[in-house]
N, C-alpha and C positions, 0 to 999 in steps of 0.2 A: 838623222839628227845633226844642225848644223851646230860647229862648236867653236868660239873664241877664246879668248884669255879669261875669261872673268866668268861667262853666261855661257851652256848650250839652250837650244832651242827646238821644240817640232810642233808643227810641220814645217819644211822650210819655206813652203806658202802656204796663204790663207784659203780652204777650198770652199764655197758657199754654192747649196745646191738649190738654185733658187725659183721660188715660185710666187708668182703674182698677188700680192695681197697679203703674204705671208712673213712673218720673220724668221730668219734662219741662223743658225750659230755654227761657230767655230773653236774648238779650245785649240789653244796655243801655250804647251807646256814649257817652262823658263829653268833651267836648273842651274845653281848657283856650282862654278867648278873651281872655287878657291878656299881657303881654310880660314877665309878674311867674310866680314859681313860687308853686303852689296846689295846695292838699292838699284831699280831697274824700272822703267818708263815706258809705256806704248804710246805713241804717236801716230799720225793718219793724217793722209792730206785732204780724206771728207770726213772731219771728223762730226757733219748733219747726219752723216748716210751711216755711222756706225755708233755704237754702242760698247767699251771697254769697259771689264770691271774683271777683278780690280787694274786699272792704270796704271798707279804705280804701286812699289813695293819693298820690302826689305826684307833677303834673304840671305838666311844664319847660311852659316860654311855646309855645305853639303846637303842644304835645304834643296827643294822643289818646290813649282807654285802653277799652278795652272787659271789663265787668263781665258776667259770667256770672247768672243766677239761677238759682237749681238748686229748682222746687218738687217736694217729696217724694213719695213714692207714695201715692195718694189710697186708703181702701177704700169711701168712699161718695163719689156726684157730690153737690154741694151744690144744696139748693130753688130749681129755677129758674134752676141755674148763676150764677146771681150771689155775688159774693166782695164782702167790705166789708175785704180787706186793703188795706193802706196803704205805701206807700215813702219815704222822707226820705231825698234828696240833699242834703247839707248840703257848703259849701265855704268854703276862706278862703285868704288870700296867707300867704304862709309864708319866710322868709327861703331865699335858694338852695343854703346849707348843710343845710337841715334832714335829717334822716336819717329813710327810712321807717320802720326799723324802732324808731326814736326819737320820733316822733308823740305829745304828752304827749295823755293824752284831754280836758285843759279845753282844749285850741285850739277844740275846735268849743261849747267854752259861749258865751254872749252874755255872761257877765258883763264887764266892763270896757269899753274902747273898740273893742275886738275887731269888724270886721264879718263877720258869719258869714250866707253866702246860703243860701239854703233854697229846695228843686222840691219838691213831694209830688206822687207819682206813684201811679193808682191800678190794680188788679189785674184785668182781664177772665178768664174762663174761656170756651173754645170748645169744641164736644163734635167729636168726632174726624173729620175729612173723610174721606168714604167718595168714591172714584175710580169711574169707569165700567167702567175695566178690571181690577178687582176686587185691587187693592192693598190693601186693607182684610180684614181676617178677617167684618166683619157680613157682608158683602154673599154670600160663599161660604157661612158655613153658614146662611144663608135659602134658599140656592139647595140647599143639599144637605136640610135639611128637607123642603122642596117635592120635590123625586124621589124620599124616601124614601117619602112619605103617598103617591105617588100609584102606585096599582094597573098602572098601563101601564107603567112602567120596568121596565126590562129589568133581570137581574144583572150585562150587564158594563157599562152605563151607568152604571150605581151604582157600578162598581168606578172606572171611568176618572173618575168626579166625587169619590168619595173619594182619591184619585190625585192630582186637580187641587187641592185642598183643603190637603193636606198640603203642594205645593208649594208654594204658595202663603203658607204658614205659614211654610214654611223660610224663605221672599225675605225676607216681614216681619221674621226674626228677625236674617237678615244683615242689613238695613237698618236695625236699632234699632242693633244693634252697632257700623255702620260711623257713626253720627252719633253715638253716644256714643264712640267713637275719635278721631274728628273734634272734639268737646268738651274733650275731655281733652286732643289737639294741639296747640289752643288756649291752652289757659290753659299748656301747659309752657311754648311760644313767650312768653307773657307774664312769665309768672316769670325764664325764662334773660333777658328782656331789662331785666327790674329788676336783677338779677343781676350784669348788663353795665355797667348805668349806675354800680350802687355800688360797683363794681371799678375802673371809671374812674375816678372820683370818689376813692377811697383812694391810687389809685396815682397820680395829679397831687398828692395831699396829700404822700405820700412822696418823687417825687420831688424837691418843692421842699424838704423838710428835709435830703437827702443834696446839695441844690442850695450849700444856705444854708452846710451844714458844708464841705464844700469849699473854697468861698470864702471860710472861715472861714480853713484850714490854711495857703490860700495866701497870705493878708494875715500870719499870724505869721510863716511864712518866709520874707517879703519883707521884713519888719521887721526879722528874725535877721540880714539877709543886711547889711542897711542896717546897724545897730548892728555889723557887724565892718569892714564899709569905714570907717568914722568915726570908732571906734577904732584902726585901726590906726596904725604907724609914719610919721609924713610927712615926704619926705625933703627936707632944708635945701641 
């Protein structure tokens, strides 16, 4: 975990294992190392080819946040797998009222006395890990090419490896599914808990105004009460 003045961060890059036609994700955990509230920004220099949520943020003293990267479906692998994208983690102290969804965007300029910390984080591409027990779609139809070309397979060996093939396809496609369910569970848990925070935060605002008026009502009618005793008749 890499670590600054204000934010640590992991991974110290972005790792996407990527595969053609697919989208793939990356979380990027942010943890606030001050006692101060701090607001924090992702930036990208293809910001077409990705996907950030949430971008930006506001985190209490001792909070954590985890940031999703969502890279897009590829149709070509790049020369050699190598990416020259780019990430900017930018962060700054922020007073404990500030609202997230009030975040003016020169907080993170450098102009003024402002200290704005800055990660750049860089992009790896991985080509897809094929398993030994054939979790992978290559590794099945190499194996079903090879029984087809060869003259000695039988019809129902071909049938039972075409069989195993398709199953095998089904698994992959429940297993894309369920981690893309498991992504999106994520970020809703995130969201209801911003959600939570800025509800609590409204509702202590209002309770101290309905606090304030109260104690308002009751000091006039303690005064009403005083001004008739003091007025009144006093007997000689």
């Amino acid at each position: 975990m890499s670590s600054g003045q204000l934010i640590s961060y992991y991974p110290e890059e972005l790792t996407f294992q990527v595969e053609l036609g697919k989208q793939c994700y990356c979380d990027l955990k942010v943890v606030n190392n001050t006692e101060h509230h701090v607001a924090f920004k992702v930036k990208t220099t293809s910001p077409k080819k990705y996907f950030v949520r949430p971008n930006t943020g506001i985190l209490q003293p001792s909070d954590s946040c985890v940031v999703t990267v969502t890279l897009q479906a590829q149709l070509d692998y790049p020369p050699d797998m190598q990416c020259k994208d780019k990430f900017l983690l930018q962060s700054t102290k922020v007073p404990p009222s500030t609202d997230i969804d009030e975040i003016p965007q020169e907080i993170f300029s450098k102009d003024g006395d402002r200290i704005i910390e800055e990660c750049k984080l860089r992009v790896v591409y991985t080509a897809p890990v094929h398993s030994d027990n054939g979790d992978s779609e290559s590794e099945p139809l190499v194996s079903a090419s090879m029984l087809s070309s060869s003259n000695q397979s039988s019809d129902n060996t071909s049938t039972d490896n075409n069989a195993s093939i398709e199953e095998i396809r089904a698994l992959q496609c429940v297993k894309e599914e369920r981690e893309s369910v498991l992504q999106q569970n994520q970020l809703l848990q995130q969201e209801l808990e911003m959600l939570r925070r800025r509800k609590n935060r409204r509702s202590d605002a209002g309770f101290s105004l309905v606090f304030a008026a109260f104690v308002g009502i009751i000091g006039v009618m303690v005064g009403f009460l005083l001004n008739l005793a003091l007025s009144g008749p006093s007997n000689e």
